[in-house]
N, C-alpha and C positions, 0 to 999 in steps of 0.2 A: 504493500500500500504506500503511496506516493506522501509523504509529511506535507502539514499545510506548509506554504508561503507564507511568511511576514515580511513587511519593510516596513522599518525603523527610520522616521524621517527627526534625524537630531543633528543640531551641530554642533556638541558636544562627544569630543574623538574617545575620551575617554568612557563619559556616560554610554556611547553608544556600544564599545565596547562591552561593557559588563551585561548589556541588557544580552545583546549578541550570544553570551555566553552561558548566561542561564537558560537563554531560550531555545540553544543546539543543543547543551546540554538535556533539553525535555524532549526532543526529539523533530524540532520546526527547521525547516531554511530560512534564514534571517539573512536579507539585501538590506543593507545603511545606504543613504541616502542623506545629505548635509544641507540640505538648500533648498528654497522653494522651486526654485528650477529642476533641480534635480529630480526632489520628491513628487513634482507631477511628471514630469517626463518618467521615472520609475512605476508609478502609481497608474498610469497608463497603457504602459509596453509589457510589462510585468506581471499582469493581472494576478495579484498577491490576493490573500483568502481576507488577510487583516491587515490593518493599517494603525501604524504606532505612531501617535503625531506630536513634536514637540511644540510650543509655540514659539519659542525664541529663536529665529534663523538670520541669518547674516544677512543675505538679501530681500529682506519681508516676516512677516508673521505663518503662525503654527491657523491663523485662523482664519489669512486670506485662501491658504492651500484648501480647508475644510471647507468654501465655501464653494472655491473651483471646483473640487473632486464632487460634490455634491451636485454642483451645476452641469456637470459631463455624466450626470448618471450613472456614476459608480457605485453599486451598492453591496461594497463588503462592508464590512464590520470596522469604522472607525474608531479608535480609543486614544483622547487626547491624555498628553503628559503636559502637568503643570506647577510649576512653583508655587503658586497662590492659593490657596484653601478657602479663594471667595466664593459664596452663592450667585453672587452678581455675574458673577464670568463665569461661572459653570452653568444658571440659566442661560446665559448667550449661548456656549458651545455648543448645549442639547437643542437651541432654538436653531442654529444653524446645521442642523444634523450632526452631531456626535452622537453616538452610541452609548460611549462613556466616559470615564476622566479616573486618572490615577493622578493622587498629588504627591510629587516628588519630596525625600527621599521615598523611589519605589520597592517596596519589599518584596521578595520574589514571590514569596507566596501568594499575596494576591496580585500578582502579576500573572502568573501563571493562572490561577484559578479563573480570573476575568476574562484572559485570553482565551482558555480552555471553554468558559460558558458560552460563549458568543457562537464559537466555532461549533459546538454541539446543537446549537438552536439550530445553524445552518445546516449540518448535515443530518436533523433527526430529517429536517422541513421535506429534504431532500429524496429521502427513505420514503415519505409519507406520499408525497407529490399530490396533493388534497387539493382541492377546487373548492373554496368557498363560495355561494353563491346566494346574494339577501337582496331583494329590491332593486334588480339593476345595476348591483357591483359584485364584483365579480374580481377573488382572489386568490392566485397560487404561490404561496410560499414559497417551496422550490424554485420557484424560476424567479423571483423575487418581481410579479408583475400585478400591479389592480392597475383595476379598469371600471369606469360607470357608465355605464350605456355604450360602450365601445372605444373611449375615450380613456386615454392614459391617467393614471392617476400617479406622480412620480412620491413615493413616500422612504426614508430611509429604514435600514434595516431594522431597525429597535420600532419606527412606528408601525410598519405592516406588519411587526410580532403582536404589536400591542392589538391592532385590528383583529388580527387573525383570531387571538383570543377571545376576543368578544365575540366574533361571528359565529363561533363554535356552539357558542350557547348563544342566541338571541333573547331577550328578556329578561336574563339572570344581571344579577349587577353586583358586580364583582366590587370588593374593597381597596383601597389602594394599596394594601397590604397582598392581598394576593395578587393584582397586578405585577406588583413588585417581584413576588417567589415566581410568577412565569416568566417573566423579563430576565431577572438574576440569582437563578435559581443557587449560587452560588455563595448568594449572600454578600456582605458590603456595607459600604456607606449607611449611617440612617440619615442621609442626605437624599436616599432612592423616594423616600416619599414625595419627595419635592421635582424630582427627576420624574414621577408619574405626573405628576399634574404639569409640566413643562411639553413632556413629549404630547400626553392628551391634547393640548392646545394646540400646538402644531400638526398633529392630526387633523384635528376639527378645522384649521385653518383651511390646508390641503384639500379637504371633502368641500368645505364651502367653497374653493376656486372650480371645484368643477359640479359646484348647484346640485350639491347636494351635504342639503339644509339637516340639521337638525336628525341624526341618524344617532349618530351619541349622545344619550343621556346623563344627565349627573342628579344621584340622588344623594341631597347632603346629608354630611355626618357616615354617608355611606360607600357611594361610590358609583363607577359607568356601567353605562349598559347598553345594548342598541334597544333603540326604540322601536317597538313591533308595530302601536300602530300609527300610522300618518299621520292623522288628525290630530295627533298629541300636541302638544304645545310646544312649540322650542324653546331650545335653552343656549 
């Protein structure tokens, strides 16, 4: 069996080192990458399973790259690296499609674990190859594609996971806490509460650019759900 791909986009010779080294040692091929230039020219030719994104690069930001790659419809598994333990910039990263965020010093162990979860979602999605289908949208996991009425719906990997989950069950309304355990089953942050209600938003942003109103519900104190019937009221 073929190890995933990673590229490590740091330009930090050292950091990128060690990351390199824990991560061949788990058994991944790790491509470094130093530069914004580089890290899209890589992140493109390359087609890597994950992406390890520093934000500080000699020619540009960790978060101009995160908006290109996102803009070119690449939909592996982002995971930003960052010095800062803000909410403020971790809302932005998730609002701009990140996946996730490790705040540096990175510990192997959840480095690995994060890496490892991400990359299991993709390949369970892949085994499963399920066809979601609720009122005109229409989603397959594995191939990482929705669509409403025939019509693209461009979503990152973390928010068609989050979709997918609802549409599995329509009517049920999940908590942000089990949200959470299907997202990161791997456990993390208790920052990921806040990470559910950021990615939700940009979901519902996404759905409303392509007219269609109000299919996510939130019920407070509780949590989302898709809405079964039309007539409901939006929210």
């Amino acid at each position: 069996m073929t190890p995933p791909d990673l590229l490590i986009i740091e330009d930090d010779a050292d950091l990128a080192a060690l990351l390199r080294g824990d991560l061949e040692a788990a058994g991944y091929r790790v491509r470094i990458a130093s530069s914004v230039v580089a890290g899209l020219t890589m992140a493109r030719a390359a087609f890597p399973n994950l992406v390890l994104l520093d934000l500080g690069l000699p020619d540009g930001t960790g978060r101009e790259v995160l908006v290109r790659l996102r803009r070119s419809s690449l939909t592996v598994p982002i995971l930003v690296l960052t010095g800062r333990d803000s909410v403020e910039q971790k809302v932005d990263l998730l609002t701009l499609g990140a996946d996730d965020y490790l705040v540096k010093p990175v510990q192997p162990p959840e480095l690995l674990a994060r890496i490892a979860g991400h990359l299991r979602h993709r390949a369970a999605a892949e085994v499963r190859d399920e066809v979601l289908a609720y009122r005109g949208l229409v989603v397959r996991p594995a191939r990482h594609q929705a669509s409403y009425q025939g019509q693209p719906v461009l979503l990152s990997p973390t928010e068609l996971r989050m979709l997918a989950v609802l549409l599995r069950q329509p009517g049920r309304v999940f908590s942000r806490d089990e949200v959470a355990r299907e997202l990161w089953p791997e456990g993390g942050s208790a920052l990921r509460s806040n990470a559910v209600d950021v990615h939700m938003a940009n979901l519902r942003k996404k759905l409303r650019a392509v007219q269609l109103h109000g299919l996510i519900r939130t019920v407070r104190q509780v949590g989302y759900g898709i809405r079964k019937v039309q007539s409901e009221r939006q929210e």
